[in-house]
Every structure is written in structure tokens, then in C-alpha cells.
N, C-alpha and C positions, 0 to 999 in steps of 0.2 A: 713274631718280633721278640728280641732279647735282648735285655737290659739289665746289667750287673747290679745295678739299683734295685729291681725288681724280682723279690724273690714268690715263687707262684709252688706252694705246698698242697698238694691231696691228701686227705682222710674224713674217711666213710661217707664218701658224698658228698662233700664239703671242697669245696677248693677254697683257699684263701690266697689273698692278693698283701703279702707285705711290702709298704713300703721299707726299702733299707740304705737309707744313705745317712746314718744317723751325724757321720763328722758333719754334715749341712743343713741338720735339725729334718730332715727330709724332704726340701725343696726339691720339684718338679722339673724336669727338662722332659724337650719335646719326645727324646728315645724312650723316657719313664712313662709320659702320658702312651706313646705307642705298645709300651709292652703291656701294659693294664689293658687297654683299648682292645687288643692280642687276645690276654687271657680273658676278659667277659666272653669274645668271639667265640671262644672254644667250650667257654663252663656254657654259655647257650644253647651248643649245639650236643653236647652230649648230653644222652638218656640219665648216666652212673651218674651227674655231677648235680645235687638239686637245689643248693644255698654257697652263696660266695661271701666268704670273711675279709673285711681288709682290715689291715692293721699296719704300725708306723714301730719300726725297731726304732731301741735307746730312747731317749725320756721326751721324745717329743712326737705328735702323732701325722704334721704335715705343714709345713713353714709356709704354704704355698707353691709358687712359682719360684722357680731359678731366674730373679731378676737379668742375671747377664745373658741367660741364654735366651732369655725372651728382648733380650736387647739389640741382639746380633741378627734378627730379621724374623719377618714373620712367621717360619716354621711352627716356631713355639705354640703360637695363636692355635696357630692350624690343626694343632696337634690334641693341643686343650679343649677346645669344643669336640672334637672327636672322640675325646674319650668322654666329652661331659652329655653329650648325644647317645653314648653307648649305654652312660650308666642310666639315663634317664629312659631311654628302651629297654633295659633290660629284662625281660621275666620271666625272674625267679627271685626268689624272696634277696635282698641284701641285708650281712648283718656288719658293724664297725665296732670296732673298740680303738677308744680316743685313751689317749693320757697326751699328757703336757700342751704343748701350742696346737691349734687346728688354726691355719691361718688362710684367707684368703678361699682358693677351692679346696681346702683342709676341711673348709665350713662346709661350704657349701653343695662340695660332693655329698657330705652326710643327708641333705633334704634329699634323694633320692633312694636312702637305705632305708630301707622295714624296721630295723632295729639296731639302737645306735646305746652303747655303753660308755659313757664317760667315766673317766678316774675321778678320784676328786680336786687331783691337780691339773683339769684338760682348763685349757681360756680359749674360747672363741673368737676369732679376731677378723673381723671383715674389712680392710682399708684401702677398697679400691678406690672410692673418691679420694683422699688423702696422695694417692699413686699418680692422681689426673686419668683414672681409668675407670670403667663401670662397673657392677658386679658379676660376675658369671655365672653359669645353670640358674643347687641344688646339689701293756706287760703284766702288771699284778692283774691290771683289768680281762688278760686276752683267755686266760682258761674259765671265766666267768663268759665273755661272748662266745668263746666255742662250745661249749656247754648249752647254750641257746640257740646256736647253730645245729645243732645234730639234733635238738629235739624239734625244731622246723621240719629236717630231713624223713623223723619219724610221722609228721602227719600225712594225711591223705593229697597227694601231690593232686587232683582235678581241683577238689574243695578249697586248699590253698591257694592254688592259681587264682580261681574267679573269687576268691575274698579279697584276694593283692590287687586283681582288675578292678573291683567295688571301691575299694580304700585309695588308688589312686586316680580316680576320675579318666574327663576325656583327654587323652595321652593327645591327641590336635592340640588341644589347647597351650599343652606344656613348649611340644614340641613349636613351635609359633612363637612363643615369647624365647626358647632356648636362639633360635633363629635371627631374632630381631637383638638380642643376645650378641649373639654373634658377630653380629655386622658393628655395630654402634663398638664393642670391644677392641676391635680389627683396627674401627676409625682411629677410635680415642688413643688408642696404644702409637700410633705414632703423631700425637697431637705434640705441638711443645710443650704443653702442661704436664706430659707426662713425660716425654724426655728430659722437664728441669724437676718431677717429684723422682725419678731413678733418680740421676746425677746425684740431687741432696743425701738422698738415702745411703749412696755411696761414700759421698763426702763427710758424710755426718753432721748433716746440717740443714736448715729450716729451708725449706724450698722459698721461693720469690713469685709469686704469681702475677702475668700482667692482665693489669683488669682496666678493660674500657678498649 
């Protein structure tokens, strides 16, 4: 899969995964989730490729979701767990480098990375309840994580492996709550609580909840 958003760079074993949409702080659509979802596919299955770098061009490292296009039907959904299922299968080591917003799965993509660099300007921002939704999975900075990238590459790839299987437990377990994840997401995402927290967000303005 190919996505203009998605720029997918090789060296020395290394593949890295940029995010590039910087005019939209680098919000997520379903084609973006698809070309990542793509490239893990590929760095998995080659021998040459043994640490994946993601990173977010211009000052921001992932705004989340592309609210509109997660507006216009489920695709988006569909798309998002698929690649949050891939990155939480994946193995080989993951490395990130954050600077400015990590928003939303900006966050929480990172709980499935090995090794995660923040700037000192990255914020963390989780607001799916605020969205009427649940939570999902799990630049100066980037020649500092790839630099930690390629010495990953230079250890002994069996010993690596079953230390990254040790350090992240029984993967049932993960995958089970990514699952239940999943469904509960799908639900909530066309609740009307979440149809009136988009709307506000668009309109700039304090959503209305009805309660009782």
C-alpha cells in the first residue's frame, strides 16, 4: 500500500516509518494507517531489515486521527486497529522519536515500541473519553534515535529476539484486550456522544452531553 503521507526510508537495516503530513500536524487517515500497516508487513518479513524507526516530519510527532475521515464511516476504524494489531505483533525491536504533540494513537502507538525518544518539547495527549470514545492499543531528536537504531541492528539478532519476547510478556494477553479494544471503539465511535464531542471540536465549542 502507498500513501503520500507516508514516507518509508532504508538504511543499514533499519527501515523507518515517517510520518509526513506536517500542514495537519500529522493526523492519521485510513490510507496512512494502511501504508504503515504495509511497511511493518514488509520490514517483518525480510532477513536485511532488523529495527523499524518511526518518526513524524515538521514540529509535531502525531495529532492522532484525521477526525473527518474517521467521520465519513468506519473504514478509518478498520484501518486503525490493523495497524495497531500489527504494531503490537510485530517482532523486531521498535524505535520512535517524538517531538512536539503525540496525540491520541500518537500516544499510544509508542507503548508497543522498544525504545521511544522524546524532545523536550513532545506532550502527550490521550482524549479519547473527552471525544465520547475509548482509548486504543499501545527532528533534532531523529539522528539521536537512529543512532540507537543501528546499534540495536549491531547486536546479536536470536539474543535480541527472546530478550524483546521476555520484556514483553504473554502477547494472548495483549492481543485479547487490543480485541475487546477494538469492538467497544467501533461501538463508542458512532455513539452520539461522540458524534456531539466531533461536531464541538469542529465548531469550537464545549460539547453538550445528555445525561440520564
Amino acid at each position: 500500500m502507498v500513501s503520500e503521507s507516508i514516507a518509508v526510508i532504508e538504511q543499514g537495516g533499519v527501515l523507518e516509518i515517517h510520518i509526513d503530513r506536517p500542514d495537519k500536524k500529522n493526523a492519521l487517515t485510513a490510507a496512512m494507517y494502511r501504508a504503515m500497516t504495509a511497511a511493518l508487513a514488509d520490514a517483518s518479513a525480510r532477513a536485511d531489515i532488523g529495527v523499524v524507526l518511526f518518526a513524524g516530519r515538521g514540529d509535531a510527532f502525531c495529532a492522532g486521527n484525521d477526525l473527518r475521515d474517521f467521520m465519513a464511516g468506519p473504514e478509518g476504524g478498520a484501518a486503525a486497529f490493523a495497524f495497531i494489531r500489527a504494531i503490537a505483533a510485530f517482532d523486531k525491536p521498535l524505535v520512535a522519536a517524538v517531538q512536539g504533540l503525540a496525540v491520541g494513537v500518537g500516544t499510544t502507538m509508542l507503548f508497543h515500541c522498544d525504545l521511544v525518544y522524546a524532545a523536550p518539547d513532545a506532550r502527550f495527549i490521550m482524549p479519547f473519553v473527552n471525544l465520547g470514545i475509548v482509548p486504543e492499543a499501545g527532528s533534532s531528536l531523529l539522528a539521536h534515535a537512529r543512532a540507537k537504531a543501528a546499534a540495536l541492528m549491531a547486536k546479536p539478532p536470536q539474543a535480541l529476539a527472546a530478550t524483546r519476547r521476555l520484556m514483553k510478556g504473554d502477547p494472548a494477553a495483549l492481543t485479547a484486550r487490543i480485541e475487546e479494544e477494538a469492538r467497544l471503539f467501533q461501538q463508542t465511535l458512532a455513539s452520539p456522544e461522540a458524534q456531539e464531542a466531533f461536531t464541538a471540536f469542529f465548531e469550537k465549542r464545549a460539547p453538550v452531553f445528555r445525561r440520564g
